[in-house]
C-alpha positions as CSV (number, residue, x, y, z in Angstrom):
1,X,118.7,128.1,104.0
2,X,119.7,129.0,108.0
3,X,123.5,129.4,108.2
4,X,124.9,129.6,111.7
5,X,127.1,131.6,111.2
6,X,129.1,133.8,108.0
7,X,130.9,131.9,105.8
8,X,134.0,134.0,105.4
9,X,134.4,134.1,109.2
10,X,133.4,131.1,111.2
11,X,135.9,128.7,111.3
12,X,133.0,126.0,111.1
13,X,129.6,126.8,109.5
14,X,126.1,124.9,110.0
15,X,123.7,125.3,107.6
16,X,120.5,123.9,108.0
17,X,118.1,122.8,104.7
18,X,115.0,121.4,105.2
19,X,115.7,118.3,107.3
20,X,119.8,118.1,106.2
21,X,122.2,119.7,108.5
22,X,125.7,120.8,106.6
23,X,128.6,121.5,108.4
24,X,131.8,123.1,106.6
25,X,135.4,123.1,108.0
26,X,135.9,126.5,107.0
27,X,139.7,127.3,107.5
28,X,140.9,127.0,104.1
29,X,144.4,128.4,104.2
30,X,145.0,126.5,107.4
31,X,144.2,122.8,106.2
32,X,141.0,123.2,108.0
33,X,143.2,122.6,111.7
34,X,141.1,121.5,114.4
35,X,141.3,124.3,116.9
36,X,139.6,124.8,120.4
37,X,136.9,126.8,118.4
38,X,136.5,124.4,116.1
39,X,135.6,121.3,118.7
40,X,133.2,124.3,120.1
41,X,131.6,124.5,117.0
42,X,131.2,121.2,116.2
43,X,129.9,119.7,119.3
44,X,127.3,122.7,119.6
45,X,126.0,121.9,116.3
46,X,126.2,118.1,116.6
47,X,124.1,117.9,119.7
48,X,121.4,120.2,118.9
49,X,120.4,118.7,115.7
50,X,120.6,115.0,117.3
51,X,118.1,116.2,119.8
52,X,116.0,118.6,116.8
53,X,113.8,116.2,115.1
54,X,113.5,117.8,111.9
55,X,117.6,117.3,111.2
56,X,117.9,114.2,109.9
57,X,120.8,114.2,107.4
58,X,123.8,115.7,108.5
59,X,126.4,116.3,105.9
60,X,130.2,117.0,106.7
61,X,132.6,119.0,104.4
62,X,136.1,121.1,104.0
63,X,136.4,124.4,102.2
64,X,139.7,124.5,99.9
65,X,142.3,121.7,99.1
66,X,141.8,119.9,102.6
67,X,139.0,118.1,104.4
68,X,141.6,118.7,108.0
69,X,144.7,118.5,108.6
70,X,144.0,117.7,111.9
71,X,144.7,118.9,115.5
72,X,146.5,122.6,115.4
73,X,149.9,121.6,116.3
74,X,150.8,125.1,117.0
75,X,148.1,125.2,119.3
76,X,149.8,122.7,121.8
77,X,153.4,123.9,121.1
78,X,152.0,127.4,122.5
79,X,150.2,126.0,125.3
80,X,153.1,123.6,126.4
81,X,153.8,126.2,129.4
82,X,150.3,126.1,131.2
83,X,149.5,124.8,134.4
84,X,148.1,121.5,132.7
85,X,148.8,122.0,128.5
86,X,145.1,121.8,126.5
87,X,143.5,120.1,128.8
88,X,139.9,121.5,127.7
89,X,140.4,121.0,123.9
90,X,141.5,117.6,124.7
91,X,138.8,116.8,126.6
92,X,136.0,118.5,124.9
93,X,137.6,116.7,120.9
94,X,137.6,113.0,122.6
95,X,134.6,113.9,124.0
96,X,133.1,114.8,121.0
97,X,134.8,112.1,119.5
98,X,132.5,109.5,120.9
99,X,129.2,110.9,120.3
100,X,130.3,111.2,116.5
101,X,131.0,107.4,116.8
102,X,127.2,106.7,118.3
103,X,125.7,109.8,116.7
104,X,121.9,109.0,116.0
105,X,121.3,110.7,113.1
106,X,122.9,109.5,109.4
107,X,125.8,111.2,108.7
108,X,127.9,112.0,105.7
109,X,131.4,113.0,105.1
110,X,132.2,114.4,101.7
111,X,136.2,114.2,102.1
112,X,138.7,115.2,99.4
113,X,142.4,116.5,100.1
114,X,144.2,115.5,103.3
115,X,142.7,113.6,106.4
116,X,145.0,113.5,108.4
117,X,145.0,112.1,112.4
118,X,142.3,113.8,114.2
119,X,140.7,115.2,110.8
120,X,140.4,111.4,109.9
121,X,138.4,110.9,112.5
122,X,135.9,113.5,111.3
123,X,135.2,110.9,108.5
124,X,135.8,107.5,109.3
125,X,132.9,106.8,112.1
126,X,130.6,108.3,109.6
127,X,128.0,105.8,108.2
128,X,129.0,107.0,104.9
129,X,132.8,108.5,104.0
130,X,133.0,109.6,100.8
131,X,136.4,110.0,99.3
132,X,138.1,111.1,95.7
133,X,141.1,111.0,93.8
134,X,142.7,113.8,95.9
135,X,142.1,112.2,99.4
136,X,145.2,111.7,101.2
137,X,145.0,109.8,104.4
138,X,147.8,108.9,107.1
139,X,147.6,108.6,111.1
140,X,151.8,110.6,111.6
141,X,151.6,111.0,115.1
142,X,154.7,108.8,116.4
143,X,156.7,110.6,113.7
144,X,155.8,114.3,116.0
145,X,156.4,112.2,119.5
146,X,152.6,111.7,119.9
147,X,150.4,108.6,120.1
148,X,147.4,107.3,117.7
149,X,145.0,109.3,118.9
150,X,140.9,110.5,118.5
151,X,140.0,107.0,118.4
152,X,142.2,105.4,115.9
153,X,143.4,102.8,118.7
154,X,140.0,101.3,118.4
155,X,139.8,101.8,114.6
156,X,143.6,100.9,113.6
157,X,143.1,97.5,115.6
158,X,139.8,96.8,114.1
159,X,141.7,96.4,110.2
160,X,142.3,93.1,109.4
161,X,145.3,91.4,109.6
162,X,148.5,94.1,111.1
163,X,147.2,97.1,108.9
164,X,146.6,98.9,112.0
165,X,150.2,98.3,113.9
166,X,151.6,99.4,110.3
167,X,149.7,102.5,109.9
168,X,149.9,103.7,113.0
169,X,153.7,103.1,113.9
170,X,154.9,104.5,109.9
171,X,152.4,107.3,109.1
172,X,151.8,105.4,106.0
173,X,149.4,107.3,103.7
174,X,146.3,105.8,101.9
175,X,144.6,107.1,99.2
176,X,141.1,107.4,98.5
177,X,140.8,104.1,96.3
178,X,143.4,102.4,99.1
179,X,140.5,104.0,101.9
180,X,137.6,102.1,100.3
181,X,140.0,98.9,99.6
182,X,140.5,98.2,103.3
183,X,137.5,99.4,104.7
184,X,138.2,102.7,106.2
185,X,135.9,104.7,103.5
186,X,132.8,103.4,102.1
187,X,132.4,105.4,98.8
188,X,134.5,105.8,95.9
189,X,132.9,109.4,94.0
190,X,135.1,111.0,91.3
191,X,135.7,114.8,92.5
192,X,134.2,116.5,89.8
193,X,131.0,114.8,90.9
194,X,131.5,115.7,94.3
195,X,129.3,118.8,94.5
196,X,126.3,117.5,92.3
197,X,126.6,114.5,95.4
198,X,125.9,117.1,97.7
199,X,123.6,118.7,96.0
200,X,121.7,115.8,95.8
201,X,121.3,114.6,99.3
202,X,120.3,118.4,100.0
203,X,117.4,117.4,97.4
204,X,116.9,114.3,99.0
205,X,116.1,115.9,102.0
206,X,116.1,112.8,104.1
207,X,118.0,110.7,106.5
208,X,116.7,107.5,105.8
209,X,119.5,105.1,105.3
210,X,118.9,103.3,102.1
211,X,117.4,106.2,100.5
212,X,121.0,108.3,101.1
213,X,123.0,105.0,100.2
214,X,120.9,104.7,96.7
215,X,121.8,108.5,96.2
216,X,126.0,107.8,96.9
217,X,125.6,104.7,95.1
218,X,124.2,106.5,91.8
219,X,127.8,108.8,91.7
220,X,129.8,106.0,93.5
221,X,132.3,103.8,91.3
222,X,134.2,100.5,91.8
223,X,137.3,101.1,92.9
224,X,141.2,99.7,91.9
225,X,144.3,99.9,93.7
226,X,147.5,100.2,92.4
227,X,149.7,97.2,91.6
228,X,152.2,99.1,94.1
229,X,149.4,99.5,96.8
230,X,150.8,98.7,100.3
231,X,147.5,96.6,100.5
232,X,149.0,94.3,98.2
233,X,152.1,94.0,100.6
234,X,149.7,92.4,103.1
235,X,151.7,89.5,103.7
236,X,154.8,90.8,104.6
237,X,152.9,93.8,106.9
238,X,151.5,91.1,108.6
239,X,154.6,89.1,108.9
240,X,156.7,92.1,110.3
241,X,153.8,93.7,112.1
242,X,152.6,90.9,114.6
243,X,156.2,90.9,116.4
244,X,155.5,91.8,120.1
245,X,157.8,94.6,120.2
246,X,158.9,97.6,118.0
247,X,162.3,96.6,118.6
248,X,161.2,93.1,116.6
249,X,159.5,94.7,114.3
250,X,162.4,96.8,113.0
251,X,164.2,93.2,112.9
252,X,162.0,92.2,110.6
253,X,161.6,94.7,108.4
254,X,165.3,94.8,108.3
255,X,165.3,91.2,107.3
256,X,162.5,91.7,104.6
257,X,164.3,94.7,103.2
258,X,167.1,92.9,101.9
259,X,165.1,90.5,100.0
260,X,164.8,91.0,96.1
261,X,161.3,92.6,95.5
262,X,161.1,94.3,98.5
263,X,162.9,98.0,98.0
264,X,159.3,99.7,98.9
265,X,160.2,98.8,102.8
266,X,163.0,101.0,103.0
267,X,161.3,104.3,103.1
268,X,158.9,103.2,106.2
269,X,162.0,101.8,107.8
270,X,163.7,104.7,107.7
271,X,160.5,106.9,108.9
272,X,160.7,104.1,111.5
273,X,164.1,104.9,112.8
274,X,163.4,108.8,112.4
275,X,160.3,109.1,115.0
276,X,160.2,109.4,118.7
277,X,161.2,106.2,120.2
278,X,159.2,106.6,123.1
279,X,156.1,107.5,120.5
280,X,156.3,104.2,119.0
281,X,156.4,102.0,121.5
282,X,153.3,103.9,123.1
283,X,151.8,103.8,120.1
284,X,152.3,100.1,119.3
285,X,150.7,99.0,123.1
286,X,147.9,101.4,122.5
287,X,146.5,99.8,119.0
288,X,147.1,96.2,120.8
289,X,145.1,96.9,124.1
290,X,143.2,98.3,121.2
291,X,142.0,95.0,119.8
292,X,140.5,93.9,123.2
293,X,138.9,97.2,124.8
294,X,135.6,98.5,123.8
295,X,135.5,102.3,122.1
296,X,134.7,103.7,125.4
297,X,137.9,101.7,126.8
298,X,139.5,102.9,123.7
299,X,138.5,106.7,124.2
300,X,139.4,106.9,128.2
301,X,142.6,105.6,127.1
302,X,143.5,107.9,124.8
303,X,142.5,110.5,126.9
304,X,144.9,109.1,129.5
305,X,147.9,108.7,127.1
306,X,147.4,112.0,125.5
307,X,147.3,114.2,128.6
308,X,150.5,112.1,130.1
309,X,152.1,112.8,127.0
310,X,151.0,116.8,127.1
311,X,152.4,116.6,130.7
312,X,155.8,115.5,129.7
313,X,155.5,113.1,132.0
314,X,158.1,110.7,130.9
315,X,159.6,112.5,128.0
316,X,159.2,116.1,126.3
317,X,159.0,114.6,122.6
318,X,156.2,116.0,121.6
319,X,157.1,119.8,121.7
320,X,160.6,118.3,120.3
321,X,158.5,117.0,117.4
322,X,156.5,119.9,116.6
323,X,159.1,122.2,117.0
324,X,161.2,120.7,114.8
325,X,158.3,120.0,111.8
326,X,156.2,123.0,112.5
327,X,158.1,125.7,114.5
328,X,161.9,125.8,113.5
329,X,161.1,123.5,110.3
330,X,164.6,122.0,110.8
331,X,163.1,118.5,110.4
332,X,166.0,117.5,113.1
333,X,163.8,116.3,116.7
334,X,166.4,115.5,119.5
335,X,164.4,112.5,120.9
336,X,164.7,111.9,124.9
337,X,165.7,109.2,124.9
338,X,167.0,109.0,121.5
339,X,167.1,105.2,121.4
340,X,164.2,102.0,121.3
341,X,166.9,100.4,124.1
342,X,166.7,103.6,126.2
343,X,163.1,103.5,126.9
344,X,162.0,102.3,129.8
345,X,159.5,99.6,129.7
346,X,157.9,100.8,133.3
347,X,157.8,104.0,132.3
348,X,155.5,103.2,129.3
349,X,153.4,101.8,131.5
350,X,152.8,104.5,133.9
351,X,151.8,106.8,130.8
352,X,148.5,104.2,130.6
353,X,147.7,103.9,134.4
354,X,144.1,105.2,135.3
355,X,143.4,108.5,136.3
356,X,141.0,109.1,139.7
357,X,137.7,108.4,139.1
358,X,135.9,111.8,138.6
359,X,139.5,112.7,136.4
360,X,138.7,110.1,133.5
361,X,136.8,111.4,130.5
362,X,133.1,111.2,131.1
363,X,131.0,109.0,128.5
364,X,129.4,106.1,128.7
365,X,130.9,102.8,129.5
366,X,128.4,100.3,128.8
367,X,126.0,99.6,125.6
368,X,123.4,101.3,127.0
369,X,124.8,104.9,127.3
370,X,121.6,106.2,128.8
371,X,122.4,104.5,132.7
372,X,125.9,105.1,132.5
373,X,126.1,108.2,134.4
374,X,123.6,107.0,137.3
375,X,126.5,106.0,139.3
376,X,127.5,109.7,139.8
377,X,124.3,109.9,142.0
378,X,123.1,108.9,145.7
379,X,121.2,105.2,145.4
380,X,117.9,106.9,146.5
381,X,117.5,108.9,143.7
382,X,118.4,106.5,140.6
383,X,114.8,104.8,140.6
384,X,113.3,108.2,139.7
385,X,116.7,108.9,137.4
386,X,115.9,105.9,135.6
387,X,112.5,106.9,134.6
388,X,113.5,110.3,134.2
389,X,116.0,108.5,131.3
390,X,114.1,106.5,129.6
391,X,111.6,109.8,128.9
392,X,114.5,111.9,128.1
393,X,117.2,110.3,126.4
394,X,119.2,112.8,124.6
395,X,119.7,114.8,127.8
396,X,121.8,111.7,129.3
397,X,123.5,110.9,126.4
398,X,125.0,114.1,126.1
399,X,126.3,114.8,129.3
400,X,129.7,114.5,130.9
401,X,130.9,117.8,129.5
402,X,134.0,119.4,130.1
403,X,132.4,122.5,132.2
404,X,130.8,119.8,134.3
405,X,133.9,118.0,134.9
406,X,136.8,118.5,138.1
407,X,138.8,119.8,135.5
408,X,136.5,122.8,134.6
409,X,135.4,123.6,138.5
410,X,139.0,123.6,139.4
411,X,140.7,125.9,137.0
């Protein structure tokens, strides 16, 4: 067995075994944060087994009580100062982001404990998400003055009905049996069967797809969801959650509150009323554009939003959030402005306006990510680029790096 690096002090380790790849989120007393190093890590890894043809199974894992967390909050508090606040690790996660989405190799994430926002979408694109018992999901961002971010405007939008709206503008959490219910996980495995899972696809030693789904199956078991499930409150999400405006929304929910039956609302409706104002109505535009963009239109987007909102562009709510959940721990944010009715419609709007050209995030655009880039060189030379593509596909598919980009040659 290679390891790439010593388990006690890597914050992510890659282990290669035969023809499976295993990587381990490996900051156990930290909720497995995703740090700078950590998108490092991962995206060093990631592309040089796609590209190795002996890796052909490439397992994903947390050390500890967590699969992540998600992004290290602390992280972007400390950085709020710089001349343009985590840029790079923004860049390089959404980035990486994508190619986990379209990654050519089978993947598997073997997720128990939380999975929280960017963490979450360490698992979800897999082709197989594995959950427990002890899997906690929730996407909390608006509650911090954030957005939905790390693709989750492209999956939230994607859930049937107004799941997506709802669990993007509440935080709501899911469980592991509620993950495989509406389609966000596709395996059910009890967690003391967890590691004889992984030990088994190890033996397996292969990536072929209905060979590793057989395996999963074998430890996999039906799953039910609680009487009390919010997936069994579909009707009413749906009913609340298709209002054009968060404004409506809360009308609704205020409404549907007050009928017998329906006590479970009032905890999201006060969570509602709680987060960033200007968060939630970001958030809400973001998952509806959502439904109609691609995951590339979905992933520039992001980017867009998330940099905007780093820049404190229109509103410095989300160093307000984090201050008050993760730095002072006084759980009391003083939102600017503090009200739905004092955000600006127009000034939502400039938070999603395209960035220059050669400032967007770089991946492909189309289906076929292997031409995308051609447009970044002179017309003479794209005959011979194209051939030059089609021998040499990985190459192309993994550009658009950070140190390639303005960003990196201007700093």
């Amino acid at each position: 067995m290679a390891a790439a690096g010593n388990l006690d002090e890597e914050v992510v380790v890659g282990e290669e075994v035969g023809h499976v790849r295993v990587v381990t989120l490996n900051q156990p007393r930290r909720l497995n944060v995703i740090s700078f190093d950590v998108v490092a890590l991962l995206a060093k890894l990631l592309e040089k087994w796609e590209k190795d043809d002996d890796a052909e199974l490439v397992l994903i894992k947390g050390s500890g009580r967590a699969y992540s967390a998600g992004g290290d909050l602390k992280m972007f508090y400390d950085g709020r100062m710089s001349k343009d606040p985590s840029l790079e690790v923004v860049y390089r996660f959404y980035w990486l982001c994508y190619h986990i989405h379209t990654y050519k190799k089978t993947q598997v994430a073997l997720v128990h404990g939380i999975s929280m926002g960017g963490g979450a979408a360490l698992m979800i694109p897999m082709k197989f998400s594995v959950v427990t018992e002890k899997t906690v999901f929730a996407t909390p961002e608006a509650s911090i003055g954030f957005h939905t971010d790390c693709s989750f405007s492209y999956m939230h939008s994607r859930l049937p009905g107004h799941l997506g709206e709802f669990l993007g503008l509440t935080g709501a959490r899911l469980n592991g049996a509620e993950l495989v219910a509406s389609g966000l996980a596709t395996h059910f495995v009890p967690l003391e069967k967890l590691l004889e899972l992984q030990n088994r696809l190890i033996s397996l030693n292969s990536g072929e797809e209905h060979a590793v789904k057989s395996v999963i199956e074998e430890f996999s078991v039906d799953v039910q969801i609680d009487e009390e499930s919010i997936l069994n409150k579909k009707a009413t999400i749906d009913e609340c959650f298709s209002k054009d405006s968060v404004e409506e929304i809360l009308i609704s929910l205020e409404a549907e509150a007050s009928k017998e039956g329906n006590a479970w609302i009032v905890p999201f409706l006060k969570g509602l009323k709680r987060s960033s104002p200007t968060s939630l109505k970001i958030t809400l535009h973001s998952i509806r554009e959502g439904r109609k963009q691609t995951l590339s239109e979905c992933m520039k987007k992001e980017f867009r939003i998330t940099m905007n909102i780093l820049r404190t562009l229109i509103s410095g709510d989300v160093y307000e959030g984090i201050r008050a959940v993760t730095i002072d721990k006084d759980n009391a944010p003083k939102w600017d402005p503090p009200t739905l009715e004092g955000v600006d419609a127009g000034k939502i709007e400039q938070v999603f306006e395209a960035f220059e050209e050669d400032l967007e995030l770089k991946i492909p655009e189309g289906d076929d990510f292997r031409l995308a880039f051609l447009r970044d060189f002179p017309v003479l030379h794209r005959f011979q680029l194209i051939v030059s593509v089609f021998r040499c596909k990985p190459l192309y598919r993994w550009q658009g790096k950070y140190e390639d980009s303005p960003y990196a040659l201007n700093s």
